[in-house]
C-alpha positions as CSV (number, residue, x, y, z in Angstrom):
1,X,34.3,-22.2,-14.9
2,X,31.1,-23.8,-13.5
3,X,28.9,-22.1,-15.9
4,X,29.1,-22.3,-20.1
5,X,26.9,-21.7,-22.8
6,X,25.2,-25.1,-24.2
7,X,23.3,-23.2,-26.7
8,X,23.9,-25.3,-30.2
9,X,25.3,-28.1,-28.2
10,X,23.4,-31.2,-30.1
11,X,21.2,-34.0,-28.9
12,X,23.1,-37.0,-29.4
13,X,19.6,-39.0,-30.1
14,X,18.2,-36.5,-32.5
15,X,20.6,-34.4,-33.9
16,X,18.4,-31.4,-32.1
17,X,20.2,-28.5,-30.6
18,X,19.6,-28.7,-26.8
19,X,18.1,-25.6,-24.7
20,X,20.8,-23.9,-23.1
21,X,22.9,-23.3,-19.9
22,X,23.7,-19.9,-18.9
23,X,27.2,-18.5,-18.5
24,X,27.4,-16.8,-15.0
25,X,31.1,-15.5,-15.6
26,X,30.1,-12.0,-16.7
27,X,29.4,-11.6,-13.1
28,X,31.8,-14.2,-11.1
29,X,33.5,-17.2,-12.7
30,X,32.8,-19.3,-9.6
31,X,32.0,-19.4,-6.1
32,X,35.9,-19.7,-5.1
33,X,36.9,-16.9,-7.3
34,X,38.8,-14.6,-5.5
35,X,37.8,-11.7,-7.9
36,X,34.3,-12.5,-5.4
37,X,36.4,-12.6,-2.5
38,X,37.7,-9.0,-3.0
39,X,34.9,-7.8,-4.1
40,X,33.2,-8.8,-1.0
41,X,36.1,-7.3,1.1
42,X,35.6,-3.9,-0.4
43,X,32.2,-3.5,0.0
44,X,32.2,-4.3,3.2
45,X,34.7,-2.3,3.9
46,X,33.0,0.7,1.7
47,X,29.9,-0.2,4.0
48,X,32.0,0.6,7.6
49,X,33.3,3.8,6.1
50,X,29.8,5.0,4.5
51,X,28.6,4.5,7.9
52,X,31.2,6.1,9.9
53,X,31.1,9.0,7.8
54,X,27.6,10.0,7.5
55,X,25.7,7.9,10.1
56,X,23.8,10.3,12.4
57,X,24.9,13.3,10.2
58,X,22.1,13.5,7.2
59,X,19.8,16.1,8.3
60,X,22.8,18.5,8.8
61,X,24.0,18.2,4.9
62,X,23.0,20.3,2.4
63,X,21.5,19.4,-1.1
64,X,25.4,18.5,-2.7
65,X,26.2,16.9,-0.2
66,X,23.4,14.4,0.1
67,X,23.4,14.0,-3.4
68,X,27.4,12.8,-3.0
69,X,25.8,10.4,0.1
70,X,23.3,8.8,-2.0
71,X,26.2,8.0,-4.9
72,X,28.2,6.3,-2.5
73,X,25.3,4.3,-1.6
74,X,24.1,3.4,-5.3
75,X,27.6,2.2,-5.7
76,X,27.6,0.0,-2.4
77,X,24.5,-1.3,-2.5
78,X,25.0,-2.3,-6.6
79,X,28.4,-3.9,-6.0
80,X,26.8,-6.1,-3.3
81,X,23.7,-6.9,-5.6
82,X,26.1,-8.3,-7.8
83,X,27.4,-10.6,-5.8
84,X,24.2,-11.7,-4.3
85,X,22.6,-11.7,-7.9
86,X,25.7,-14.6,-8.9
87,X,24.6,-16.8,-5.4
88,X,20.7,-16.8,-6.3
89,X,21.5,-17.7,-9.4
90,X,23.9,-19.9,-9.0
91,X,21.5,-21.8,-6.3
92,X,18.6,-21.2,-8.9
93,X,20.2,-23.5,-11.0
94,X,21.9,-26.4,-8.6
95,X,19.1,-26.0,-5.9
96,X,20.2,-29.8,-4.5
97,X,23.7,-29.1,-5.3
98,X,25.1,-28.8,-1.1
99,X,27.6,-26.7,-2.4
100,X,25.7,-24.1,-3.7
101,X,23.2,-24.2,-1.0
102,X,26.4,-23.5,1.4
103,X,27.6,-20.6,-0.8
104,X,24.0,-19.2,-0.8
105,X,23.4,-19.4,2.5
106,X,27.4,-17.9,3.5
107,X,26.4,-15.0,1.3
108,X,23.1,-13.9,2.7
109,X,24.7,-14.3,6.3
110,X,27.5,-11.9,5.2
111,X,25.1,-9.5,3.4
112,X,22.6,-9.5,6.4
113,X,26.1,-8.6,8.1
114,X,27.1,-5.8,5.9
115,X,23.7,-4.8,5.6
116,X,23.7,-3.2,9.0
117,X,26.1,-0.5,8.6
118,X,24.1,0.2,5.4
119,X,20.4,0.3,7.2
120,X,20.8,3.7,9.3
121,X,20.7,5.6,5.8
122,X,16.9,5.0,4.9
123,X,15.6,5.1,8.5
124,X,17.2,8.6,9.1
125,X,16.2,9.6,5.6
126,X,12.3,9.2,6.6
127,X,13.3,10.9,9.7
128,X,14.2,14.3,8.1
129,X,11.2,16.5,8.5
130,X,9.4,17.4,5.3
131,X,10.2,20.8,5.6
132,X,13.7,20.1,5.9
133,X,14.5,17.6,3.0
134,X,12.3,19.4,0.8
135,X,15.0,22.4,1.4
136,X,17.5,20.1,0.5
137,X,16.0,18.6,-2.3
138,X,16.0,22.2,-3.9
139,X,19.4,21.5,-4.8
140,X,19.6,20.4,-8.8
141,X,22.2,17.6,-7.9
142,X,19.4,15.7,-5.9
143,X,16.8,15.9,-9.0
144,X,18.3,12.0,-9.7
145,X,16.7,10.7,-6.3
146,X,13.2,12.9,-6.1
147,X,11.1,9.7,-7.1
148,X,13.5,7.6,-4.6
149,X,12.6,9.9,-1.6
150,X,9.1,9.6,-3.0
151,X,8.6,6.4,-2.6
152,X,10.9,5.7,0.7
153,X,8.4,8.5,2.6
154,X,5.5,5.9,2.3
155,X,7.2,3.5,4.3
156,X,7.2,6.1,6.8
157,X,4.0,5.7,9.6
158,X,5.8,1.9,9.4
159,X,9.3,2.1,10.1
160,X,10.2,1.0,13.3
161,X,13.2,2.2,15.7
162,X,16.8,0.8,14.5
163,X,16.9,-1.2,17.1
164,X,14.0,-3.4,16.3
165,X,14.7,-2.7,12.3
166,X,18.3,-4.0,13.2
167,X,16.9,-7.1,15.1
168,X,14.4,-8.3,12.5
169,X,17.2,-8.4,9.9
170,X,19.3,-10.2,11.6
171,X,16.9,-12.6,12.6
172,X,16.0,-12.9,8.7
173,X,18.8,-15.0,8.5
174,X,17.0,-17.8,10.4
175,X,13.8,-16.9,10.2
176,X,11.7,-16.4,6.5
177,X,15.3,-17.0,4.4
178,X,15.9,-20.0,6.0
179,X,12.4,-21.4,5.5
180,X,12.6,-20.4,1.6
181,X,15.3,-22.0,1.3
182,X,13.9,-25.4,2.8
183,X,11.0,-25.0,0.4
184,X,13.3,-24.4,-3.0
185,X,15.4,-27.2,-1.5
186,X,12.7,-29.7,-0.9
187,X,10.9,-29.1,-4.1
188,X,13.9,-29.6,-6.2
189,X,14.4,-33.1,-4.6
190,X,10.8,-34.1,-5.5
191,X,10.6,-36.6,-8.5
192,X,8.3,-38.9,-10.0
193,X,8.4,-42.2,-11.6
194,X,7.2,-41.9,-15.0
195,X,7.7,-45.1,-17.8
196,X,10.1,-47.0,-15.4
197,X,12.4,-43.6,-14.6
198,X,13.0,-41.4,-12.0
199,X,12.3,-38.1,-12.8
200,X,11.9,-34.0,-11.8
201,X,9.0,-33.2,-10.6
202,X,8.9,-30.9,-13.4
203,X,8.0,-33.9,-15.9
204,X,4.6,-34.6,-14.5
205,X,3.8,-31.3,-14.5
206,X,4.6,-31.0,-18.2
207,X,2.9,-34.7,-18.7
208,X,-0.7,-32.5,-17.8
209,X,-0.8,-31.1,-21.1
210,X,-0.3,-34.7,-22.7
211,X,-3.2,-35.0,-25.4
212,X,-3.3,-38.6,-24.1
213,X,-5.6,-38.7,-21.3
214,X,-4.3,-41.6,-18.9
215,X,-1.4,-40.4,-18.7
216,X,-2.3,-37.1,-17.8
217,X,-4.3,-38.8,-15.2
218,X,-1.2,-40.8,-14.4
219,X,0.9,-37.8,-13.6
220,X,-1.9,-35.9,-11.9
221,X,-1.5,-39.7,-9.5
222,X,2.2,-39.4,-9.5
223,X,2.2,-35.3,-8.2
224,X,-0.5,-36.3,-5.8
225,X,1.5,-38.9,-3.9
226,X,5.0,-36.9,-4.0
227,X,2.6,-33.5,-2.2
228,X,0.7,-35.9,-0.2
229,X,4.0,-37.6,1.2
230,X,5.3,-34.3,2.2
231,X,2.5,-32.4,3.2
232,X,3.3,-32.5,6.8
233,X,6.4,-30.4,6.3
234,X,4.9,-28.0,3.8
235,X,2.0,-26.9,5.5
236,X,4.1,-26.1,8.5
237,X,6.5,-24.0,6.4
238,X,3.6,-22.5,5.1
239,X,1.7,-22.0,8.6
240,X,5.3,-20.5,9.8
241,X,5.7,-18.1,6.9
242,X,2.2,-16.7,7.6
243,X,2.8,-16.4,11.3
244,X,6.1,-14.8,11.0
245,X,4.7,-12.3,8.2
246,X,1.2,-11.8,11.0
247,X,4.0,-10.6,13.5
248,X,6.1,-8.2,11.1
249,X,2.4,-6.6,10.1
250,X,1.9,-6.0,14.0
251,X,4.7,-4.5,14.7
252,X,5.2,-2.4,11.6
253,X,0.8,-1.4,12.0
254,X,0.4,-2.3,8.7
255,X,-4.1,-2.7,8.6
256,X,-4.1,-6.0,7.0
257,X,-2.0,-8.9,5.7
258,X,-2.0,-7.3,1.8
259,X,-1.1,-3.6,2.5
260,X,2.3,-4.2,2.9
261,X,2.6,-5.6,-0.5
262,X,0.4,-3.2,-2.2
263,X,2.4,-0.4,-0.8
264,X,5.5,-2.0,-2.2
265,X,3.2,-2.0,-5.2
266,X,3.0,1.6,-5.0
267,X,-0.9,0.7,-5.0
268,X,-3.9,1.4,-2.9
269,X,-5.8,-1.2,-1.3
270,X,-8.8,-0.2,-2.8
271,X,-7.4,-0.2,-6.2
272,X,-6.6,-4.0,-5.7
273,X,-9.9,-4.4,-4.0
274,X,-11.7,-3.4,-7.4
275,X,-9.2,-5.2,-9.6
276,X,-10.2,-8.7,-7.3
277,X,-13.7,-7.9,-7.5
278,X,-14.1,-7.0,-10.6
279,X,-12.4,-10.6,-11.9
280,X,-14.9,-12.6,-9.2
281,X,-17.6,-11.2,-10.8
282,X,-16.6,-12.1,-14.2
283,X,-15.2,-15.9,-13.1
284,X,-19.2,-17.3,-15.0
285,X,-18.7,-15.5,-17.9
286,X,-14.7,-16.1,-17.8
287,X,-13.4,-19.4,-17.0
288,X,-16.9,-21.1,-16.3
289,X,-17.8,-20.3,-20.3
290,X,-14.7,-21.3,-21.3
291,X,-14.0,-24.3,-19.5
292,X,-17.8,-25.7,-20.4
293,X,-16.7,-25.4,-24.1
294,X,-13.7,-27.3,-23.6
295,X,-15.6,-30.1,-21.8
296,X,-17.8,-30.5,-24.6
297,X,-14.6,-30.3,-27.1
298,X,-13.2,-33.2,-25.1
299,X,-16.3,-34.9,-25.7
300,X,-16.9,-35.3,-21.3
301,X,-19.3,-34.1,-19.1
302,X,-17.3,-33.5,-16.8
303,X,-13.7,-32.2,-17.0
304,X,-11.1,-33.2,-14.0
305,X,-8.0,-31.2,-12.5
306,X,-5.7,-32.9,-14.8
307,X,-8.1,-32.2,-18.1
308,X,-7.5,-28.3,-17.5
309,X,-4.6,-27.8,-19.4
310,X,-4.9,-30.7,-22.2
311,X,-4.6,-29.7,-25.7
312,X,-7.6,-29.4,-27.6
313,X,-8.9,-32.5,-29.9
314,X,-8.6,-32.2,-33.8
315,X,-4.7,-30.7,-34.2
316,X,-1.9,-32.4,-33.8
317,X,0.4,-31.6,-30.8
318,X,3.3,-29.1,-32.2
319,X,7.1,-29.4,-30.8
320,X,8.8,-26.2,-31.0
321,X,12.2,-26.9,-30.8
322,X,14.6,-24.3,-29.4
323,X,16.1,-23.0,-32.3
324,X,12.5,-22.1,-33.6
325,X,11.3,-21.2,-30.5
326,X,13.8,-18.4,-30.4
327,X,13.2,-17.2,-34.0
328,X,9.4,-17.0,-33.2
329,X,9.8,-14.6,-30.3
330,X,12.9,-12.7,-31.9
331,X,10.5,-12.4,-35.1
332,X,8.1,-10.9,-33.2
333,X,9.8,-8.7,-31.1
334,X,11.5,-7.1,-34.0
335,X,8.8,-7.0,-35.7
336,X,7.1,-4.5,-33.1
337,X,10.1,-2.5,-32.7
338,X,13.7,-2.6,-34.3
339,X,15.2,-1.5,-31.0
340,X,13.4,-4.3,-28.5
341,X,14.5,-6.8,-30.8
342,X,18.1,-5.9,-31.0
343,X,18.1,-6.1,-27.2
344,X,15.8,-9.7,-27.2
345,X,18.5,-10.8,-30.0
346,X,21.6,-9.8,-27.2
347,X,19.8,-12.1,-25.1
348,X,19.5,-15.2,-27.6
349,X,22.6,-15.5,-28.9
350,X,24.6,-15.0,-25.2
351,X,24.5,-17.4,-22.7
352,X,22.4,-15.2,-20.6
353,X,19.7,-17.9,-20.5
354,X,19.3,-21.2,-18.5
355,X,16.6,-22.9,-20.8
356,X,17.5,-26.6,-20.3
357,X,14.8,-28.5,-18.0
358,X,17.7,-30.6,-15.9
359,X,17.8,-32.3,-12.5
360,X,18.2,-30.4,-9.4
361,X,16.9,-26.9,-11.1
362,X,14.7,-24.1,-9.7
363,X,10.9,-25.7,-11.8
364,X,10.0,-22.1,-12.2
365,X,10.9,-19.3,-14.8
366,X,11.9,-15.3,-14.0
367,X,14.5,-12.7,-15.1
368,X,16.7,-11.5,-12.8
369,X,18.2,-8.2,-13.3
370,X,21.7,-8.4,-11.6
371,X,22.5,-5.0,-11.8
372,X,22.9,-2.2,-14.9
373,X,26.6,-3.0,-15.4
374,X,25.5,-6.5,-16.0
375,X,22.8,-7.8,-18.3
376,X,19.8,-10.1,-16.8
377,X,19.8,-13.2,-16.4
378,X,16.8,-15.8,-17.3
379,X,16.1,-19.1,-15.9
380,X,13.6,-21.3,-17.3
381,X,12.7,-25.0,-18.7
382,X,11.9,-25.4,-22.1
383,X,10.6,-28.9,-23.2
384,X,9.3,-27.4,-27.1
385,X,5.7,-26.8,-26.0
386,X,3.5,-24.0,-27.2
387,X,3.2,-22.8,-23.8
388,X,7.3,-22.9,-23.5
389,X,7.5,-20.3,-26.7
390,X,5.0,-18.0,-24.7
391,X,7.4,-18.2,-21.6
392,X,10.3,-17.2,-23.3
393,X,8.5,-14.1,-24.8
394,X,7.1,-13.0,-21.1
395,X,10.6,-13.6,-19.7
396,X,12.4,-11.6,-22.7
397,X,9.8,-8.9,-21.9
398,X,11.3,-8.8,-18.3
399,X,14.9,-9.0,-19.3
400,X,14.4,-6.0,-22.4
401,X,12.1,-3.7,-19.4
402,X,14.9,-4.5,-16.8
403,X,17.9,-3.8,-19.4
404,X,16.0,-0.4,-20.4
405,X,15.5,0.8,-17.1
406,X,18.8,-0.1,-15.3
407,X,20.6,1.5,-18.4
408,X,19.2,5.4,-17.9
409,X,17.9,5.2,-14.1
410,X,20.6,3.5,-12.5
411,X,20.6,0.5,-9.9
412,X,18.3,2.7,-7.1
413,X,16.0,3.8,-9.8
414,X,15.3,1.1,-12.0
415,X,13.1,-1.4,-9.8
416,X,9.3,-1.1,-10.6
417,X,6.6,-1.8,-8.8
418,X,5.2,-5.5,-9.6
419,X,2.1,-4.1,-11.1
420,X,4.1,-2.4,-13.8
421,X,6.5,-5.1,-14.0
422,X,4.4,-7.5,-15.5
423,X,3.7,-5.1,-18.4
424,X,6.5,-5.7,-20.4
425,X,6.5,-9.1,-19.9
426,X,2.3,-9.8,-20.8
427,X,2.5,-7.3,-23.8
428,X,5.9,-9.7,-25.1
429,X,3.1,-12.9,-25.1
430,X,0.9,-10.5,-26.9
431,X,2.9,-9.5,-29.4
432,X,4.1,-13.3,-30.0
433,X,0.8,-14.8,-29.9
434,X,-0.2,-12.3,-32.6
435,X,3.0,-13.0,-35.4
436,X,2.1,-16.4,-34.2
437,X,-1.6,-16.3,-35.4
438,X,-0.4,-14.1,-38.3
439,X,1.3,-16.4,-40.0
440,X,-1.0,-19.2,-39.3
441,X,-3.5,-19.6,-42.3
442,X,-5.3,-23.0,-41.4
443,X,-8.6,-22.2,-40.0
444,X,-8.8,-24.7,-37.5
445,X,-5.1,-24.3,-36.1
446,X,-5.8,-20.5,-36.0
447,X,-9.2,-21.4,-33.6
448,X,-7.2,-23.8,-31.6
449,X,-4.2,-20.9,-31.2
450,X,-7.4,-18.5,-30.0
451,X,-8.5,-21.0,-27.2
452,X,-4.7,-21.4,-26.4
453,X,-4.5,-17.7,-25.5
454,X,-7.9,-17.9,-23.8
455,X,-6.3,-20.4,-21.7
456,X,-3.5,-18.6,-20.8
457,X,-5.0,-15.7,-20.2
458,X,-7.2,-17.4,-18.0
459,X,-4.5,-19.0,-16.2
460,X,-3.0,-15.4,-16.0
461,X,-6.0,-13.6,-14.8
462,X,-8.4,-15.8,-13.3
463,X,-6.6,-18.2,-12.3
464,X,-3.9,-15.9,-10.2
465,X,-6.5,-14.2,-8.6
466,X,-8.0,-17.3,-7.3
467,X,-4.5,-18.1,-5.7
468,X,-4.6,-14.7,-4.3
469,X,-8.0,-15.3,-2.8
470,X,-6.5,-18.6,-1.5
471,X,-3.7,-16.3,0.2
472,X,-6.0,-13.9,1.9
473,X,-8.1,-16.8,3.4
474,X,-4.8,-18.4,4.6
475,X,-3.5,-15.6,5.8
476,X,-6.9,-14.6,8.0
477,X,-7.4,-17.4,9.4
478,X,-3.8,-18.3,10.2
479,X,-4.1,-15.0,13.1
480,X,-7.0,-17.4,14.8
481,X,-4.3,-20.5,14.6
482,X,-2.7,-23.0,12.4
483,X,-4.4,-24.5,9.8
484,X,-4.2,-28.3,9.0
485,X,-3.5,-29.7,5.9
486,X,-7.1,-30.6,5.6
487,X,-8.2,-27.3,6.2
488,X,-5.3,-25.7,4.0
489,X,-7.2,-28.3,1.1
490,X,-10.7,-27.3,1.9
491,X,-9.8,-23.2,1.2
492,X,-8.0,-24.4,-2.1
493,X,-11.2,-26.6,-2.9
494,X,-12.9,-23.8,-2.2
495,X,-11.7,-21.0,-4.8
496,X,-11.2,-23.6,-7.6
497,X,-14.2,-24.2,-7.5
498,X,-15.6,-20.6,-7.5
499,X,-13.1,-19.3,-10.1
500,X,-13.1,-22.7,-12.7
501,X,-16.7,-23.4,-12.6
502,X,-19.2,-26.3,-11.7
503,X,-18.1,-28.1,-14.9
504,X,-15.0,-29.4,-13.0
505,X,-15.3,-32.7,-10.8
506,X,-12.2,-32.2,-8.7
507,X,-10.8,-35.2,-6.6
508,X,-9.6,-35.1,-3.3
509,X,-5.8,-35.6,-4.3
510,X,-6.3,-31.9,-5.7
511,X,-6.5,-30.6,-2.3
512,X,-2.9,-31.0,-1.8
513,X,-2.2,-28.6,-4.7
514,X,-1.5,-25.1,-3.4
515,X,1.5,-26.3,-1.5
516,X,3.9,-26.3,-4.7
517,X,3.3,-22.9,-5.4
518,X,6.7,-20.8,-4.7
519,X,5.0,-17.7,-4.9
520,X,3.0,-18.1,-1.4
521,X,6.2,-18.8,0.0
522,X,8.5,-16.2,-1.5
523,X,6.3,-13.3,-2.2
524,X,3.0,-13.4,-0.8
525,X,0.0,-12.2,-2.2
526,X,2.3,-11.2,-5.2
527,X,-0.1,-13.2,-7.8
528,X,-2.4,-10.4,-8.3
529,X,0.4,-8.3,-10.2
530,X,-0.2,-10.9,-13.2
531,X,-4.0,-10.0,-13.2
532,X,-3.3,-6.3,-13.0
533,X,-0.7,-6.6,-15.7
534,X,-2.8,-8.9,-18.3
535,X,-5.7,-6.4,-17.6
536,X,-3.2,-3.2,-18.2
537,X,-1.5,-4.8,-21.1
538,X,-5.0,-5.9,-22.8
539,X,-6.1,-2.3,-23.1
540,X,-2.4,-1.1,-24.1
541,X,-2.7,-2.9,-26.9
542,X,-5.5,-2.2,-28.1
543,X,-4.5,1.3,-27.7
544,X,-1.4,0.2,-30.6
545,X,-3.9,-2.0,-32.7
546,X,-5.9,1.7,-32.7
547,X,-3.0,3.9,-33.7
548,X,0.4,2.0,-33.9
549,X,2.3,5.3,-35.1
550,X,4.2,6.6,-32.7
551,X,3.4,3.8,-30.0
552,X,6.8,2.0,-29.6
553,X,9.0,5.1,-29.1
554,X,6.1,6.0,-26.3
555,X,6.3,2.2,-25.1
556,X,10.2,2.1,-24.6
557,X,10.1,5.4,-22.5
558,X,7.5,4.0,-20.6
559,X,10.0,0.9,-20.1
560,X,13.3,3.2,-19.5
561,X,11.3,5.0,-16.6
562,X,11.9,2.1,-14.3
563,X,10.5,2.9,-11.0
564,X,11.1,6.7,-11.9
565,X,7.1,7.3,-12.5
566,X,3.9,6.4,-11.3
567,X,1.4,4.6,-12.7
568,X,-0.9,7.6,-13.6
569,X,2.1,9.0,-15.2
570,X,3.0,6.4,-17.1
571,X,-0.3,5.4,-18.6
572,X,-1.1,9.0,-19.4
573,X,0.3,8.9,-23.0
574,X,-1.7,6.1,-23.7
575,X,-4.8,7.8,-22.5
576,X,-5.5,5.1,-20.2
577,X,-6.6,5.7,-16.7
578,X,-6.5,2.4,-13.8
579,X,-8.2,4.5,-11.8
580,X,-11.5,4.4,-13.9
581,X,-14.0,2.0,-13.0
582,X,-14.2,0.9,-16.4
583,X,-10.3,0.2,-16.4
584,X,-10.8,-3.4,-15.4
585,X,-13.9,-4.5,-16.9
586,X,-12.5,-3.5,-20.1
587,X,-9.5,-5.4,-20.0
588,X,-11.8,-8.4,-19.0
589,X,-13.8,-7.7,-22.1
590,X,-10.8,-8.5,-23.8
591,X,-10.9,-12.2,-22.6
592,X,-14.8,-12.4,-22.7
593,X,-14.8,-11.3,-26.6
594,X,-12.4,-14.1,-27.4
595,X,-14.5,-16.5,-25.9
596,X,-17.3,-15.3,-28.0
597,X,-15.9,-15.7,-31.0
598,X,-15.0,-19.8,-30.1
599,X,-18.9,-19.6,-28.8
600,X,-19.4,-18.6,-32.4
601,X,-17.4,-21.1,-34.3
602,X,-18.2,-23.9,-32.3
């Protein structure tokens, strides 16, 4: 078994249980396994047959037998998310391993392969007339897939012939996969050199919230020169990401480079248009009030890029190790509802979590759903920071949403819009940052945990839609040409400095920054999502601190609806409307009101 459970396994310096290793065998116990092998086999073979039988044929079934098509599909497609849920996260986890990145890239070719006797099912779907498929939906055996058809029929004025659909995944392959897979590659090679070792790039990352000020200035050096030194080849993944994405958004007619993520996002243009407008405007009395406060707690007039996220002066720094870490979050999940934490405990004492920060690892954090007959999966890297015990929470709140949804809407039903699917995870840090500050009595540690939050918040709202404003610059101005690396710089220089405020003094090295971000390359302009769910979480819970009765059976049906319900629909038991202008500002109140109360104390 490549994969087992490190969870308890001890530090053989300290005497400290080490983070964990997750235990992939409850989906395959290795790459060679030949349970894989036949798995693969059958699906494909399922795949030939499903085509064969119903391929050019929908339109003529009626409502049962439809219903019977779309089961055999649910069952097809979730058998081969397995198995491509055990390659990501295999490679997730030994990105520089060759072996992995072999499997990985033999499995996407086979399921790019497979795929195409699967893809004629959802183009002829949006081909029924409306007329038509609603007659067939009358049928109470096709209730299940009404919010399905829903959301397929959008994709409808952009669907292109099977032909060119066919062509364009196929071409996947060696188009945008393969240049994602450079990137994760590439950035899990990176190290630095920090006290006489080699190390992840991860480390100086983590060194930026050092309370020592050289050597955050040190690491901010080290990251500098490992970006600068391979800046050539990221900007031109970058510059060929945007181009290939420019061409898909021709063909497919889609009016600007963000509508085809906000229609995956089940979300108007407009609607995202306020939500980025609405945060611009509030960047002065945001990040700009904040970060001038923290200057002057640092005792500088001006603060640099690698001063951002340094701890406050006056508390000692606090190691969490992982044994607390997970008793803090359990603690507070429980404490909210008796059911989420049953589900957050399933997940801390399995090995469904990769927490150790190791060589050759993915430097991010998610939770991966696999499918309903297997739990989730989470990757992170916890080094016993504050910031660590928040990223657990948000990623248990991902793992308890997807575990919820996949269990009563099935492996079709269950995805949810990106909007939405930060909710879960935002309201999880909420809920942990308030047991934390709870139970904290000392006045001046329960200030410093209130400009902790402000930080991350910022870092969640502010700061995310400054990388989304970054993307659509990029993204413009890559249909006129390629960009240069300086030019790449100068539009990062540019939004930092608009969203973080004059008080910064940012050196040129910082320029280089935006090309270690894995979201631009993997899901572009999918950043905003975090600002939408801070904002929707923020005036969810005040809702609960108003009237907590009542409020977690209504949460955990909101959770279980997966990608069943809209966002109107969802929100309306809360009495909250995203459609009202007021929606945002109030949820940026939130921020702006904790940032008056450290105004207050200072």
């Amino acid at each position: 078994m490549l994969f087992s459970a490190a969870d308890g396994t001890p530090n053989s310096s300290s005497g400290e249980q080490m983070p964990p290793r997750w235990d992939l065998s409850d989906l395959y116990a290795a790459p060679e396994d030949p349970v894989l092998a036949t798995d693969f086999d059958r699906w494909a073979a399922e795949a030939r047959r499903f085509c064969e039988t119903y391929k050019g044929r929908l339109d003529s079934l009626n409502g049962a037998g439809l219903a019977a098509a779309f089961a055999e599909y649910e069952a097809i497609e979730e058998g081969l998310g397995k198995i491509g849920s055990f390659s990501s996260l295999g490679f997730a986890a030994h990105t520089t391993d060759p072996v992995w990145g072999r499997f990985a890239q033999g499995v996407q070719e086979r399921m790019t392969e497979v795929a195409s006797d699967l893809m004629f099912f959802t183009l002829e779907l949006n081909r029924i007339a409306d007329e038509d498929l609603a007659r067939i939906c009358e049928a109470p055996e096709m209730r299940k897939w009404d919010a399905y058809l829903r959301d397929l029929r959008m994709y409808r004025p952009y669907q292109l012939s099977d032909e060119v659909e066919q062509v364009l995944m196929d071409k996947s392959v060696t188009g945008r996969n393969a240049w994602n897979r450079l990137f994760d590659e590439t950035m899990a090679t990176l190290s630095v050199t920090i006290d006489g070792e080699e190390k992840p790039l991860g480390e100086a990352f983590n060194l930026l919230t050092n309370a020592d000020r050289a050597k955050r200035e040190a690491a901010a050096q080290q990251i500098s020169a490992v970006l600068g030194e391979n800046s050539r080849l990221l900007t031109m993944i970058t510059n060929t990401l945007a181009k290939d994405k420019a061409i898909g958004d021709k063909l497919r007619g889609y009016p600007r480079p963000t509508s085809s993520r906000n229609l995956a996002n089940m979300v108007e243009d407009e609607v995202v248009d306020a939500l980025v407008g609405a945060v611009d405007e509030a960047y002065p009395r945001l990040a700009h009030r904040y970060y001038a406060l923290k200057a002057k707690w640092l005792g500088l007039e001006k603060l640099e890029h690698w001063d951002r996220n340094a701890p406050l002066p006056g508390v000692e720094a606090r190691q969490i190790d992982w044994e607390q870490g997970k008793e803090i979050v359990r603690t507070a999940y429980a404490g909210f509802d008796p059911a989420l934490g049953e589900i957050v405990q399933n997940f801390l004492t399995n090995p469904w979590i990769d927490a150790a920060p190791v060589a050759g690892k993915s430097s991010g954090a998610f939770s991966h759903s696999c499918v309903p007959s297997v739990h989730p999966y989470i990757l992170m890297n916890y080094r016993g920071q504050p910031r660590d015990v928040m990223t657990l929470a948000h990623e248990l709140g991902h793992g308890v949403h997807q575990t919820l949804a996949g269990k009563k809407q099935g492996y079709l039903n269950a995805d949810t819009p990106l909007t939405l699917a930060e909710t879960a995870s935002v309201f999880g840090e909420m809920l942990t940052f308030q047991s934390l500050l709870d139970a904290e009595s000392d006045p001046k540690r329960r200030r410093h945990m209130l400009a902790a939050k402000v930080e991350d918040m910022l870092n969640t709202v502010v700061r995310q839609i400054a990388f989304y404003q970054f993307e659509v610059k990029v993204h413009d101005e890559r249909a006129k040409g390629e960009l240069s690396p300086e030019r790449l710089g100068e539009i990062w220089r540019e939004v930092q400095v608009r969203s973080l405020g004059p008080v910064f003094h940012f050196t040129p090295d910082y320029d280089l920054y935006w090309s270690y971000i894995p979201h631009f390359v993997h899901s572009p302009f999918y950043v905003y999502a975090y600002a939408f769910g801070d904002c929707l979480v923020n005036a969810l819970y005040g809702v609960y601190q108003e009237k907590s009765e009542g409020f977690a059976a209504k949460y955990r049906t909101m959770l279980e609806a997966g990608g069943t319900l809209r966002r109107k629909d969802l929100l309306a038991p809360f009495g909250l409307d995203a459609t009202d202008p007021g929606f945002w500002r109030k949820g940026l109140d939130v921020i702006s009101g904790l940032i008056d109360q450290l105004e207050q104390e200072d």
